[in-house]
Backbone bond lengths (Angstrom), bond angles and torsions (degrees), N, CA, C in turn:
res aa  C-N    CA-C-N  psi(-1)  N-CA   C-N-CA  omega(-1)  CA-C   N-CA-C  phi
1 X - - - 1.443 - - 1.526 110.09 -
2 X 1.272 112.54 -24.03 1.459 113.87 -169.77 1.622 104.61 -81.87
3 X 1.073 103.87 -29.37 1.742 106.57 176.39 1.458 119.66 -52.72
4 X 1.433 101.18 -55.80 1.726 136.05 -178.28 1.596 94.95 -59.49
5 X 1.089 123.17 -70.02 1.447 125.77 -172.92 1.866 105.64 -56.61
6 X 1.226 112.65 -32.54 1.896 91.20 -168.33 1.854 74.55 -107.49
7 X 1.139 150.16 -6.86 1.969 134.74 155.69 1.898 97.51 -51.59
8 X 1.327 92.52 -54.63 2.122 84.86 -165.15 1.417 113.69 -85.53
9 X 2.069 115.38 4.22 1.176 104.12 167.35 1.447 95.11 -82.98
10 X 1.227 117.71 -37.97 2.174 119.77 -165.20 1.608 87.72 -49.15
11 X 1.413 129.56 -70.44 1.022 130.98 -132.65 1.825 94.13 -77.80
12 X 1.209 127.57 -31.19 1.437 139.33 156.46 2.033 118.42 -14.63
13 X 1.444 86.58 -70.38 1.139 127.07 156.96 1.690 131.75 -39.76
14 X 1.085 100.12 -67.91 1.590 109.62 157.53 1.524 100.92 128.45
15 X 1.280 118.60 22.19 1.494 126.41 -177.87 1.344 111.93 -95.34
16 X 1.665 111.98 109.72 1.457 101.63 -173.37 1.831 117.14 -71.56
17 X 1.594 97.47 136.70 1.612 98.01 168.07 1.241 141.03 -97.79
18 X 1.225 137.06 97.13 1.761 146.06 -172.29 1.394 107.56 -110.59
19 X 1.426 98.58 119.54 1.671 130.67 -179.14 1.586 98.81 -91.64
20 X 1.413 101.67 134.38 1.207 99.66 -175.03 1.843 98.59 -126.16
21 X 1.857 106.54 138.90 1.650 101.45 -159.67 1.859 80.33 -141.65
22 X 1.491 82.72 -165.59 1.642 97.86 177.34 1.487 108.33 -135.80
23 X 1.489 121.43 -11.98 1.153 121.18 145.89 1.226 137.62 -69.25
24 X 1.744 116.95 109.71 1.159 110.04 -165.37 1.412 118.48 -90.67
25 X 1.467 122.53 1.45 1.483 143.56 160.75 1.557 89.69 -49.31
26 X 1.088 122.16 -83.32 1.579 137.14 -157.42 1.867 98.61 -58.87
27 X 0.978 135.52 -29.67 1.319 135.63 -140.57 1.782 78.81 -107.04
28 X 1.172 120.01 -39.26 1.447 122.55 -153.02 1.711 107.03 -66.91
29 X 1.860 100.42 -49.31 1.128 130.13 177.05 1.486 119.62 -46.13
30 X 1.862 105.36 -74.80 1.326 103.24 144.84 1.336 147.77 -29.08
31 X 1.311 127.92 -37.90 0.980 128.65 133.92 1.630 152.71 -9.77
32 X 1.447 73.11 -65.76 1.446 107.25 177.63 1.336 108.59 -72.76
33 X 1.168 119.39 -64.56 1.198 120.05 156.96 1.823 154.56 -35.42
34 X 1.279 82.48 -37.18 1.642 96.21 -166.61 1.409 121.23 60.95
35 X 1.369 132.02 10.21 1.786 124.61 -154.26 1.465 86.23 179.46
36 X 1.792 95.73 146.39 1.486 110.25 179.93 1.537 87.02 -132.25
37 X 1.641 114.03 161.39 1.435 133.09 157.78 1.648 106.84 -61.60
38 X 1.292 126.38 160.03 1.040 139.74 142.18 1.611 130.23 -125.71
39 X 1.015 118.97 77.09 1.227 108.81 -156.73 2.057 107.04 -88.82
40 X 1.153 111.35 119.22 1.624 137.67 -171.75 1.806 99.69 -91.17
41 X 1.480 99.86 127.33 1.239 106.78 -164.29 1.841 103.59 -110.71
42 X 0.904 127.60 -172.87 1.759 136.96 -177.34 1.295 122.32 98.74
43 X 1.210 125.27 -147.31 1.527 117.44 167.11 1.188 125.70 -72.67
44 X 1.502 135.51 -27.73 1.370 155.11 141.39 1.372 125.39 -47.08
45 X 1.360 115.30 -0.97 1.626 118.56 171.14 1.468 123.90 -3.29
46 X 1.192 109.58 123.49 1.554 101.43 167.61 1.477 116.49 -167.11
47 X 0.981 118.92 -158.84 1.835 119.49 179.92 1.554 107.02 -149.72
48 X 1.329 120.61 94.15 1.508 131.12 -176.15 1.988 95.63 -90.91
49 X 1.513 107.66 142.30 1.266 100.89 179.57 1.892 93.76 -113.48
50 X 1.289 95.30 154.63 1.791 96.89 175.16 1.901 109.92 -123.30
51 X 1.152 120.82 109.81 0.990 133.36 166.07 1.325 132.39 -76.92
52 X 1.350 106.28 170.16 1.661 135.59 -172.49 1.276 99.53 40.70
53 X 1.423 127.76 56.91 1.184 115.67 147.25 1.862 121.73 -111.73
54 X 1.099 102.82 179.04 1.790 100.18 -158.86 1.874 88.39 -151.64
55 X 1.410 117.87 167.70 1.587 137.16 -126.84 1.008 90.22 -159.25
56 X 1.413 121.19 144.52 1.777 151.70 165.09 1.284 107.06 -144.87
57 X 1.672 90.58 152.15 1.736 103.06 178.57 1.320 107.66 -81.60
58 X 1.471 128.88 124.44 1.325 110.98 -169.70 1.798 104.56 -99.83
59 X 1.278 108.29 25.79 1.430 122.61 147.19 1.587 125.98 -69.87
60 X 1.154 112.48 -48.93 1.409 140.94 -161.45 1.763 107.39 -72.05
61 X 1.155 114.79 153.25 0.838 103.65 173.67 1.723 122.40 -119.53
């Protein structure tokens, strides 16, 4: 949750966010996407989504 919460403060802000992986399944998607689920668990349950973010191979150069 702590990730999700300071990703949608950056992006709040106007600071673009790029995750960098070695799966290029996951990287592709994202991509594709621009936005991941976050889904926050406890008595407050819910599913916050975080946008405009975008993915690199952090193989690649």
């Amino acid at each position: 949750m702590v990730a999700a919460l300071s990703a949608s403060y950056w992006l709040m802000q106007g600071i673009e966010l790029v995750f960098a992986d070695v799966n290029q399944t996951v990287l592709d998607a994202l991509n594709a996407r621009h936005e991941y689920p976050v889904h926050v668990v406890g008595e407050q349950a819910k599913t916050e989504t975080v946008k405009g973010v975008s993915a690199v191979n952090s193989t690649q150069r």
